[in-house]
N, CA, C and O atoms as a MOPAC input file, in Angstrom:
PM7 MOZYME 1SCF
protein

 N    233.40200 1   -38.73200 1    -8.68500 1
 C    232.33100 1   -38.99700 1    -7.75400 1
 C    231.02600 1   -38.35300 1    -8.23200 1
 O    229.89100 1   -38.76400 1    -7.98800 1
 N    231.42600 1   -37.10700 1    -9.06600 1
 C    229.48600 1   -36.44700 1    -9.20100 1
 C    230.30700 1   -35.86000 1   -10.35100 1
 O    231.48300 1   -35.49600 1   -10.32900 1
 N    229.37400 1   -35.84700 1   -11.42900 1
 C    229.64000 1   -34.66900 1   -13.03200 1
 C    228.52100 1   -34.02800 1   -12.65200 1
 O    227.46900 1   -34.30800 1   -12.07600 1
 N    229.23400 1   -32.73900 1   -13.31400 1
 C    227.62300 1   -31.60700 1   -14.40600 1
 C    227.49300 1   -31.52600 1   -15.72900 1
 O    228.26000 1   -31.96800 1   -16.58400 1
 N    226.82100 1   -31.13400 1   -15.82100 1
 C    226.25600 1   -31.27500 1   -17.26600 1
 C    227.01100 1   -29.96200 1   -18.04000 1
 O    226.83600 1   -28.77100 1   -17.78200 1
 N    227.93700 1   -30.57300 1   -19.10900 1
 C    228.36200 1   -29.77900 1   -19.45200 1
 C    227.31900 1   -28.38600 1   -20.13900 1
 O    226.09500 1   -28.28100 1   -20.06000 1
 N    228.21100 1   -27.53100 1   -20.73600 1
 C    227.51100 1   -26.52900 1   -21.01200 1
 C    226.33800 1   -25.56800 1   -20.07300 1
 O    225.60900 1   -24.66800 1   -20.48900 1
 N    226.45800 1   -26.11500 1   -18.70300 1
 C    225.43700 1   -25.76500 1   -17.88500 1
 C    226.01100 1   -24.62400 1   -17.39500 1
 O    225.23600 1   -23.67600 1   -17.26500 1
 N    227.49800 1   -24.39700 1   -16.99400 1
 C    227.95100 1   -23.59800 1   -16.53500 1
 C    228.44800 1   -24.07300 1   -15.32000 1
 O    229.29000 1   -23.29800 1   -14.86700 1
 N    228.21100 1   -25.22900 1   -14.49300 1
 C    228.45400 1   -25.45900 1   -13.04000 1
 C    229.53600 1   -26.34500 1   -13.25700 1
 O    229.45200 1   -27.20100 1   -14.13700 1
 N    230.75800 1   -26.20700 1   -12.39800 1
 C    231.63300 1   -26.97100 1   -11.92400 1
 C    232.06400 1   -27.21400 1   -10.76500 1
 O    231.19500 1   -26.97400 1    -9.92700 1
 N    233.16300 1   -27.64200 1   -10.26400 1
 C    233.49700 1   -28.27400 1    -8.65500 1
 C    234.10300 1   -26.66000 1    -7.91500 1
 O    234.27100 1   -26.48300 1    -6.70800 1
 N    234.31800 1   -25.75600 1    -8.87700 1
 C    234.59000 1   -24.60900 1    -8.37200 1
 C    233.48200 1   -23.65500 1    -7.94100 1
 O    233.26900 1   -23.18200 1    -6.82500 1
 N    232.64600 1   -23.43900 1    -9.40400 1
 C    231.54900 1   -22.79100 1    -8.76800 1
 C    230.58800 1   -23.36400 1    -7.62800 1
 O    230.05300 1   -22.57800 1    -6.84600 1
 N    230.33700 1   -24.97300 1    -7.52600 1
 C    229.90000 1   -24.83400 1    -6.23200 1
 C    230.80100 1   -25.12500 1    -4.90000 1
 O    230.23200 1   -25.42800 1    -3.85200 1
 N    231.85400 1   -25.05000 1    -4.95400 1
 C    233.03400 1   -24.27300 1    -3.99200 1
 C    232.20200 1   -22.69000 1    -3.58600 1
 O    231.43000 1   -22.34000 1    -2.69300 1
 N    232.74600 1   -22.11600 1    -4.59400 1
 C    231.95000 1   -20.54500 1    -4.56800 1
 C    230.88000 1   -20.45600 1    -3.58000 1
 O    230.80800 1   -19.78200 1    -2.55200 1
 N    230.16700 1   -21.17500 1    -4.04200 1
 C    228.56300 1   -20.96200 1    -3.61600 1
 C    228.66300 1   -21.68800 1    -1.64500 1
 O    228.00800 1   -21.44900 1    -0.63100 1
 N    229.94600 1   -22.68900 1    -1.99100 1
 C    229.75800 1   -22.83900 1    -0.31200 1
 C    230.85000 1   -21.95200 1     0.12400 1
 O    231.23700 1   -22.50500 1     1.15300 1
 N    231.52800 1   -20.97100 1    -0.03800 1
 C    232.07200 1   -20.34200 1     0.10600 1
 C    230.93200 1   -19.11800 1     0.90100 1
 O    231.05300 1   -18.99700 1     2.12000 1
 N    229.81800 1   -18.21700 1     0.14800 1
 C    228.82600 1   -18.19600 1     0.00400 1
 C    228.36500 1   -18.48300 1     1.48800 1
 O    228.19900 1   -17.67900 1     2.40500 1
 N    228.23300 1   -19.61500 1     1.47000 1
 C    226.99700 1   -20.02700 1     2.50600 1
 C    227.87300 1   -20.00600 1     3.90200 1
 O    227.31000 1   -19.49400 1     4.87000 1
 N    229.23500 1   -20.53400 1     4.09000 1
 C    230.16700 1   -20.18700 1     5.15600 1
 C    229.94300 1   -18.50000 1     6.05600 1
 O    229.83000 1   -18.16500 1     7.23500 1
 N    229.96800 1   -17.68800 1     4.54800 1
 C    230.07100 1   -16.19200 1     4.49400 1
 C    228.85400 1   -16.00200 1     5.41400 1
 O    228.80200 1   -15.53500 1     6.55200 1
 N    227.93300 1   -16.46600 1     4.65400 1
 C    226.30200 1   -16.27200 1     5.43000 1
 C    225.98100 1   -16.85900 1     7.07000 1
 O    225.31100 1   -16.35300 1     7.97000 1
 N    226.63400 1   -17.92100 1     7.02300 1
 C    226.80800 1   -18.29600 1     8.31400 1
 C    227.15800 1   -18.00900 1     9.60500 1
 O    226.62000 1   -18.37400 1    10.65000 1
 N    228.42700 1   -17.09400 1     9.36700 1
 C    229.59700 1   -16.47500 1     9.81600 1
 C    228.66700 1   -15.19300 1    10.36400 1
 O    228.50700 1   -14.86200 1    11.53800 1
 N    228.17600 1   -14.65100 1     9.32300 1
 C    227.44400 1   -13.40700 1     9.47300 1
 C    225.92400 1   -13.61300 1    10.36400 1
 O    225.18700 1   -12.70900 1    10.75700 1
 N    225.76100 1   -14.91100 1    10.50700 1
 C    224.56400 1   -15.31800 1    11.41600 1
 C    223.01700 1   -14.72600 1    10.07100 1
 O    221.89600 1   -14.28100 1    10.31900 1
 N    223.69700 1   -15.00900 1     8.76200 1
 C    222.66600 1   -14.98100 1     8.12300 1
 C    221.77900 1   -13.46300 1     7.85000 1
 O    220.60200 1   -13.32900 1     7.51500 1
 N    222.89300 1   -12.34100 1     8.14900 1
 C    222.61900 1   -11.28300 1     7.72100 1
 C    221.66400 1   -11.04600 1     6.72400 1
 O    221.74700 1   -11.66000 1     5.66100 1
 N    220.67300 1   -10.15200 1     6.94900 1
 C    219.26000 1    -9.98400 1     6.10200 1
 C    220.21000 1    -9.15000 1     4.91500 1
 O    221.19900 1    -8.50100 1     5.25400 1
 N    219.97500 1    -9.21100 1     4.16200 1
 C    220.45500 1    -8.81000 1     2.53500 1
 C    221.66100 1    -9.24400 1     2.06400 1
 O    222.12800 1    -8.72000 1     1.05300 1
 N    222.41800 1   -10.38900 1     2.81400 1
 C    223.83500 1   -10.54000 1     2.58000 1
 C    223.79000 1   -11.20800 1     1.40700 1
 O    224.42200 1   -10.86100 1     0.40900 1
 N    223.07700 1   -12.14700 1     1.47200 1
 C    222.97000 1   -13.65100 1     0.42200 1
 C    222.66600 1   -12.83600 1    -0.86800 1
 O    223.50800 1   -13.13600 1    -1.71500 1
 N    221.75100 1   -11.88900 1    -1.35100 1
 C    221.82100 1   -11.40400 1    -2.71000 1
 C    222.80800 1   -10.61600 1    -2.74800 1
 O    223.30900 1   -10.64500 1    -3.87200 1
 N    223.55700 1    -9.62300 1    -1.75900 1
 C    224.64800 1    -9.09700 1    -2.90000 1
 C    225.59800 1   -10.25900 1    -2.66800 1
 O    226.29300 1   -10.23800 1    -3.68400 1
 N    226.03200 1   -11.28600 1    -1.88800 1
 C    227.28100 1   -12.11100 1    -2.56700 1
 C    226.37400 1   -12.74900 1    -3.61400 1
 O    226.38300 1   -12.05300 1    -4.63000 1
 N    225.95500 1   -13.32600 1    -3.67600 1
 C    224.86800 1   -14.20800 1    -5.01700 1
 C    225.16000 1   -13.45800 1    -6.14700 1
 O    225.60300 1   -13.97400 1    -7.17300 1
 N    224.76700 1   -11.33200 1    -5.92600 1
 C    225.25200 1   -10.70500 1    -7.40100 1
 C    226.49500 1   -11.24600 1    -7.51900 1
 O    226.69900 1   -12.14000 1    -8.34100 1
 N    227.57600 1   -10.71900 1    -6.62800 1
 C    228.69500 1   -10.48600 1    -7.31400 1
 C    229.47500 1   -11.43200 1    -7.78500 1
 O    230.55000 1   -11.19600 1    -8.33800 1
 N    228.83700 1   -12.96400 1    -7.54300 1
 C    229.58700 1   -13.73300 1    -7.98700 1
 C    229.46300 1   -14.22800 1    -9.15800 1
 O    230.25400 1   -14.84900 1    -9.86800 1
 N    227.41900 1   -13.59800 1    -9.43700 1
 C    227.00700 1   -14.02000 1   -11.32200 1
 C    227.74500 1   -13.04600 1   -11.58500 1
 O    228.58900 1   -13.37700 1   -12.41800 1
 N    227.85000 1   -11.75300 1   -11.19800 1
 C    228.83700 1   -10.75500 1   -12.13800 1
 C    230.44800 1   -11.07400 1   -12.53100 1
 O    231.12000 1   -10.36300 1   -13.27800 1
 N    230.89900 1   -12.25200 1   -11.88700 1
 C    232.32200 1   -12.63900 1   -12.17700 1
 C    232.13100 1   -13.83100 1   -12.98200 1
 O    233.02500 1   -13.96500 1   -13.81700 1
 N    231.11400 1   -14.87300 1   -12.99300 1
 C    230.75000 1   -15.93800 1   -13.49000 1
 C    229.66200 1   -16.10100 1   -14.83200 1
 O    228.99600 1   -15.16000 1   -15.26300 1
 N    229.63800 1   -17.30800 1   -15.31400 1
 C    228.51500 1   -17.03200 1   -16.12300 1
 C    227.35900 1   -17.83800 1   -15.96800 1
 O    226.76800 1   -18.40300 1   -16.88700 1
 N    227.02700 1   -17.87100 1   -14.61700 1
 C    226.12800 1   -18.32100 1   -14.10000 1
 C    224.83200 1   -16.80200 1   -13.86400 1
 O    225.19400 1   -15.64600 1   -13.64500 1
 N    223.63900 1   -17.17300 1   -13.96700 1
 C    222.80100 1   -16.21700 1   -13.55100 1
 C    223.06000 1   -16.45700 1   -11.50700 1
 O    223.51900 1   -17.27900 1   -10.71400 1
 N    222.19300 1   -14.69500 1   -11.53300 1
 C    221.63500 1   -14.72300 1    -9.85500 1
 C    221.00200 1   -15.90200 1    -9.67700 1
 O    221.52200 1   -16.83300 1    -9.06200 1
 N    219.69600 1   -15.95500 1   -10.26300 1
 C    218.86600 1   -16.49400 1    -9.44500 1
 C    219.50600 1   -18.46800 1    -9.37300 1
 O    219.28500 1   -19.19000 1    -8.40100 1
 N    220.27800 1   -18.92600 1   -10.64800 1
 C    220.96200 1   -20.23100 1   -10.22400 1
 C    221.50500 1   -20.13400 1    -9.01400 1
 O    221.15000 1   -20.85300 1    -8.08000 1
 N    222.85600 1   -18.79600 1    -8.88300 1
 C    223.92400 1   -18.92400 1    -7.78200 1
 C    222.92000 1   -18.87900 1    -6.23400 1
 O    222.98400 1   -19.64500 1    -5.27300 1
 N    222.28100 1   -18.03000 1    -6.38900 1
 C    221.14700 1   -18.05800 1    -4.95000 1
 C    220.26100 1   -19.06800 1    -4.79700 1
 O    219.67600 1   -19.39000 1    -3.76300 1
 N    220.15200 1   -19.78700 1    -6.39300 1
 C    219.27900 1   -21.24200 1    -5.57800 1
 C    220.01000 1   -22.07700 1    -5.48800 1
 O    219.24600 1   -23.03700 1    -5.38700 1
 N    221.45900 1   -22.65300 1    -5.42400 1
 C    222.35900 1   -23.70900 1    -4.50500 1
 C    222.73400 1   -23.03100 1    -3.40300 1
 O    222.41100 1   -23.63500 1    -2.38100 1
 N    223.41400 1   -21.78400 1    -3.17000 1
 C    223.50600 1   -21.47500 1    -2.13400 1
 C    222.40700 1   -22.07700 1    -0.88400 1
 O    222.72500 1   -22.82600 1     0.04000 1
 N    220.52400 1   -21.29300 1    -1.27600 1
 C    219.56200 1   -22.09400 1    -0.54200 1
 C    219.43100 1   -23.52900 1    -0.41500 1
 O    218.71700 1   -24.01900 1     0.46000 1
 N    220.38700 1   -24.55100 1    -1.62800 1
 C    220.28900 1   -25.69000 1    -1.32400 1
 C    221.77700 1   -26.25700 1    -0.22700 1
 O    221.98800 1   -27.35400 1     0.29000 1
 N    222.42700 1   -25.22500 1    -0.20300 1
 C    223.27300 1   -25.44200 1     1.10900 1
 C    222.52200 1   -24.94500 1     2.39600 1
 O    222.92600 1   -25.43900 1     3.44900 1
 N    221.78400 1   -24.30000 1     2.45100 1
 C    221.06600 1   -23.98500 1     3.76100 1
 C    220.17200 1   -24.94100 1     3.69600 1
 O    219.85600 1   -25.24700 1     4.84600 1
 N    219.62200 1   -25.55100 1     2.93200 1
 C    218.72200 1   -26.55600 1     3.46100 1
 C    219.26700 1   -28.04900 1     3.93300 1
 O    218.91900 1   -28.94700 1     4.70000 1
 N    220.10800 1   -27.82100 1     3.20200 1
 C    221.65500 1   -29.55200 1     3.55300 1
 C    221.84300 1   -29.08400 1     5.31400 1
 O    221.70700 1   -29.90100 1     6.22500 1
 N    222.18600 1   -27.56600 1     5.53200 1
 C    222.29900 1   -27.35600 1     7.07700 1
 C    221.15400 1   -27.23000 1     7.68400 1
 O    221.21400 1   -26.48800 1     8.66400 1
 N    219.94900 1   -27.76300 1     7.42400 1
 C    218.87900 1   -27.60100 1     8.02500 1
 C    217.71300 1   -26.39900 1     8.22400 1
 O    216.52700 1   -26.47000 1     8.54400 1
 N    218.56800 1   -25.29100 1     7.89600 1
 C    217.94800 1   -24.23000 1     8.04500 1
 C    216.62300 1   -23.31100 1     7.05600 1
 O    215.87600 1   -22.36600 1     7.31400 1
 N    216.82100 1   -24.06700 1     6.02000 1
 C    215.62300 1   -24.09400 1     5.51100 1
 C    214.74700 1   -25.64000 1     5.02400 1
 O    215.31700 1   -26.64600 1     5.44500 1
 N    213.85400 1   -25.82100 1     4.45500 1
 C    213.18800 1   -26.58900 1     3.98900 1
 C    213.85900 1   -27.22200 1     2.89100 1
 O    214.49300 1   -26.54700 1     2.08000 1
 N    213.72600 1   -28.98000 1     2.77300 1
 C    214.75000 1   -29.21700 1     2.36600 1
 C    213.98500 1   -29.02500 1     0.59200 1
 O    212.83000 1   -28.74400 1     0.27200 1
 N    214.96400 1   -29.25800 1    -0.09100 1
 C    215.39600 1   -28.77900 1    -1.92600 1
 C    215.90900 1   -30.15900 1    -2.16700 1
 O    216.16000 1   -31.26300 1    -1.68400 1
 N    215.90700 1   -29.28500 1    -3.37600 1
 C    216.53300 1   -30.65700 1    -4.36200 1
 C    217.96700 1   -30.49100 1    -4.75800 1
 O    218.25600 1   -30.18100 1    -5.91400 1
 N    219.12900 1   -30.74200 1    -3.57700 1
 C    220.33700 1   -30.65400 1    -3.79300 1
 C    220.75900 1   -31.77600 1    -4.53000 1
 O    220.43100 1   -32.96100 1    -4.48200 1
 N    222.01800 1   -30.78300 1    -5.62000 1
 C    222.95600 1   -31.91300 1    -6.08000 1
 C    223.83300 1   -32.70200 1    -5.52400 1
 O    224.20500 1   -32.19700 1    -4.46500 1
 N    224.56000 1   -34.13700 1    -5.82700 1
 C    225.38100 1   -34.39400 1    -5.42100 1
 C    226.23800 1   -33.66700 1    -4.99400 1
 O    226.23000 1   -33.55600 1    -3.76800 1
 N    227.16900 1   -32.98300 1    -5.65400 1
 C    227.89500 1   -32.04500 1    -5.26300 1
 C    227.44900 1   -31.07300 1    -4.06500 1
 O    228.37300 1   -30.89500 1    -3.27100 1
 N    226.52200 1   -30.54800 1    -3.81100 1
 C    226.23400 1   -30.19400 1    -3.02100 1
 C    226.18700 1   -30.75700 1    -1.68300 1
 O    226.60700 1   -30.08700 1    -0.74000 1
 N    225.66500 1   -32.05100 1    -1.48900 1
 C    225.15400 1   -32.98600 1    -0.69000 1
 C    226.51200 1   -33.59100 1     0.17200 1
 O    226.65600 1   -33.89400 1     1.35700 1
 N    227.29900 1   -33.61200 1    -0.83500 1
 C    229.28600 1   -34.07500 1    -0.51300 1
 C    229.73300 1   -32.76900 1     0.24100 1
 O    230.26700 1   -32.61100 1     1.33900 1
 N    229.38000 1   -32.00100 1    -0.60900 1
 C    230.45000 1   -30.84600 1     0.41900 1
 C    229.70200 1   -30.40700 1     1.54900 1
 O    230.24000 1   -29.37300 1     1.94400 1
 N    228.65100 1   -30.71400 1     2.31100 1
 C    227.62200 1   -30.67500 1     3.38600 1
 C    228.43700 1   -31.58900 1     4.27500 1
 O    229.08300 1   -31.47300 1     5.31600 1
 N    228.17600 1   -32.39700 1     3.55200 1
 C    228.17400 1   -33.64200 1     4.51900 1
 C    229.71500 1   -34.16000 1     5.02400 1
 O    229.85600 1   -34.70500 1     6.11900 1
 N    230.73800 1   -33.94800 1     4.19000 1
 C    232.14300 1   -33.61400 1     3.93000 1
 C    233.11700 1   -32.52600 1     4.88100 1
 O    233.93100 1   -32.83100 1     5.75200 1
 N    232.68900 1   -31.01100 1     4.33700 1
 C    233.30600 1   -30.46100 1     4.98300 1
 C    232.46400 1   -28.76100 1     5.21800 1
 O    232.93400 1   -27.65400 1     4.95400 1
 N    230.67600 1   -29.21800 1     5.98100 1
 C    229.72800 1   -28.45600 1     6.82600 1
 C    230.64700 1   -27.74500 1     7.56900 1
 O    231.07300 1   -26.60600 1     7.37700 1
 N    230.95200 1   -28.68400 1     8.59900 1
 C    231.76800 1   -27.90300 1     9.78800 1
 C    232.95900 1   -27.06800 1     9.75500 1
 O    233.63800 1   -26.90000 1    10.76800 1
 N    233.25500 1   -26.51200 1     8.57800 1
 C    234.58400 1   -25.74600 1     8.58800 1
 C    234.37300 1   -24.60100 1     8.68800 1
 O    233.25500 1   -24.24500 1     8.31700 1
 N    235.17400 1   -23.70000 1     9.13500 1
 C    234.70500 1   -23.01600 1     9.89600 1
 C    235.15200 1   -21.52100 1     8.44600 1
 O    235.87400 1   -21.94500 1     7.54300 1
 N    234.86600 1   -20.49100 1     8.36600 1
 C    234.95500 1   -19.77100 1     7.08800 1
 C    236.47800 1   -19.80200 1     6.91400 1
 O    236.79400 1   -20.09300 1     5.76100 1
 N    237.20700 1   -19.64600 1     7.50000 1
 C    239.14500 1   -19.34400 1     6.93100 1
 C    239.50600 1   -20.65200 1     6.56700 1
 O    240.54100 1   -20.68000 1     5.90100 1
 N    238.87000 1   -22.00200 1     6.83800 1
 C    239.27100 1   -23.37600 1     6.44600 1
 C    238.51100 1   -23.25200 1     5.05700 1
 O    239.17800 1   -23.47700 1     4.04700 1
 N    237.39000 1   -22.96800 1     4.94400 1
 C    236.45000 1   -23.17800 1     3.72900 1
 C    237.05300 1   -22.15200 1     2.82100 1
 O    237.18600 1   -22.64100 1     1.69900 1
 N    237.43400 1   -21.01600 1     2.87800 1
 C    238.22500 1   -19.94000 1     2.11100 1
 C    239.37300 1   -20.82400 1     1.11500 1
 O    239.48600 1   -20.84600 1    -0.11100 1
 N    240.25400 1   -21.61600 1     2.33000 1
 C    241.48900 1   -22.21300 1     2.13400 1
 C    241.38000 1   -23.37000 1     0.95300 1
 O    242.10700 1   -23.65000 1     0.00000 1
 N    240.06700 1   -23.94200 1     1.48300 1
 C    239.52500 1   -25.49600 1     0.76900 1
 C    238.87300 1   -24.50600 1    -0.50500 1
 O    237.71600 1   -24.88900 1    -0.67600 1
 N    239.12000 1   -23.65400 1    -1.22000 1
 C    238.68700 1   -23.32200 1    -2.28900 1
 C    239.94400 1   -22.66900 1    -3.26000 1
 O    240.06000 1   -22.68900 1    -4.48500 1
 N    240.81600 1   -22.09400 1    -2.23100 1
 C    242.17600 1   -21.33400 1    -2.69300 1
 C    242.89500 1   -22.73600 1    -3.50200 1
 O    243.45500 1   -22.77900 1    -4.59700 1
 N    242.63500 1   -23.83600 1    -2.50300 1
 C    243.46400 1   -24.52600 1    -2.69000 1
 C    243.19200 1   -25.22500 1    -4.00000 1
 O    244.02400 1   -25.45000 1    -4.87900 1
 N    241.78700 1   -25.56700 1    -4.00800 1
 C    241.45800 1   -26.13600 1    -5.60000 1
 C    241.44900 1   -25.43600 1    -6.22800 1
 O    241.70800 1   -25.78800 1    -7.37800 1
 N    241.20400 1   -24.18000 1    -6.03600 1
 C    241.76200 1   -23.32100 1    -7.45800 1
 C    243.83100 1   -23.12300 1    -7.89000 1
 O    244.49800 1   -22.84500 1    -8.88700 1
 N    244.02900 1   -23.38200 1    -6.81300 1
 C    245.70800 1   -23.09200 1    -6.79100 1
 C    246.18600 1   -25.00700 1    -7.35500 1
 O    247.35300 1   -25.37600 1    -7.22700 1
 N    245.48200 1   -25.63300 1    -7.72800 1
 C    245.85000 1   -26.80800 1    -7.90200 1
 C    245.15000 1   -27.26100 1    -9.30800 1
 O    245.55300 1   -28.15800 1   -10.04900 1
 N    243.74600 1   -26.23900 1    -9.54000 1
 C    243.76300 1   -26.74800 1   -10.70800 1
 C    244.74400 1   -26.07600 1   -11.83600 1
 O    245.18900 1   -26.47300 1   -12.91300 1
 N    244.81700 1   -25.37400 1   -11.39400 1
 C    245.80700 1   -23.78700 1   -11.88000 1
 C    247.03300 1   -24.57300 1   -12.36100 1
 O    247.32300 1   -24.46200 1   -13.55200 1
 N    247.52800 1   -25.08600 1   -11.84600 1
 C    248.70500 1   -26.18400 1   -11.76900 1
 C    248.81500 1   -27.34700 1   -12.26700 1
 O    249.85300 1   -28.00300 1   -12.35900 1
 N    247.18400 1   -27.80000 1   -12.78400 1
 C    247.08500 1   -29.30700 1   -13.22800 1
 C    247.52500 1   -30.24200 1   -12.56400 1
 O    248.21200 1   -31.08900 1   -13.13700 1
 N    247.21100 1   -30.36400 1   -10.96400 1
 C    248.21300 1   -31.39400 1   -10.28600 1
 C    246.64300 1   -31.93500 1    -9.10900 1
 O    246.66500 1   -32.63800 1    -8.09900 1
 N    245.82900 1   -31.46500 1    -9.58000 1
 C    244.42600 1   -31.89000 1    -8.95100 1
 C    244.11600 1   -34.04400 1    -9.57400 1
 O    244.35100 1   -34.72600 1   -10.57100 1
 N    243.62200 1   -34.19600 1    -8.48800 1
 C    243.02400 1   -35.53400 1    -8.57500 1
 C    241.77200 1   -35.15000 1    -8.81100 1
 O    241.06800 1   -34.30000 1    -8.26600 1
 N    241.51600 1   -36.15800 1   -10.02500 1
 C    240.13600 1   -36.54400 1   -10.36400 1
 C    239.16900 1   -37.53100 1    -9.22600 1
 O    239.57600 1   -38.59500 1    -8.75800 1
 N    237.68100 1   -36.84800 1    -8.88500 1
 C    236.89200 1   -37.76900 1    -8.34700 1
 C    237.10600 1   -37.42900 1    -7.07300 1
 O    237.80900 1   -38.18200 1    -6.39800 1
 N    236.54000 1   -36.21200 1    -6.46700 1
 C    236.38000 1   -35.78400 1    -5.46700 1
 C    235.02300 1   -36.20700 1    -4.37900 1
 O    234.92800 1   -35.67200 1    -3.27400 1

């Protein structure tokens, strides 16, 4: 349904992550300093920079309205529009699970 560009660093996981991320932020009613330390710690596990992981994250807050809208990716735009409403322990799950499936090689292509 949506590619990245290879070598970019972004896949269907990392922006999992990043709505993982924005659930977190949500949950927390958008806690003032939350969004940069999850944003660090997830370039510190990834090889994505901060300032990429914190600008999809902001392009999931703008898919929820809450900021001004950006220039979201497909990928982004699908998992908004897809599965917005889950609530953080469903969105946790919907990430365990594609990682526990790609892990396994038993994932369908074309999400």
């Amino acid at each position: 349904m949506f590619t990245f560009n290879s070598g970019s660093g972004w896949s269907l996981d990392m922006e999992l992550e990043c709505f993982l991320i924005y659930k977190k932020l949500e949950n927390s009613e958008f806690l003032y300093g939350e969004q940069i330390k999850l944003c660090r710690e997830l370039s510190s596990k990834s090889n994505l920079s901060f300032e990429s992981i914190n600008a999809k994250v902001g392009n999931f807050k703008s898919e929820a309205g809450i900021t001004n809208e950006s220039n979201s990716s497909k990928a982004t735009k699908y998992l908004m529009e897809n599965y917005g409403g889950m609530s953080l322990l469903e969105a946790e799950s919907l990430l365990k699970g594609y990682l526990l499936c790609m892990e396994n090689n038993q994932c369908l292509t074309g999400m």
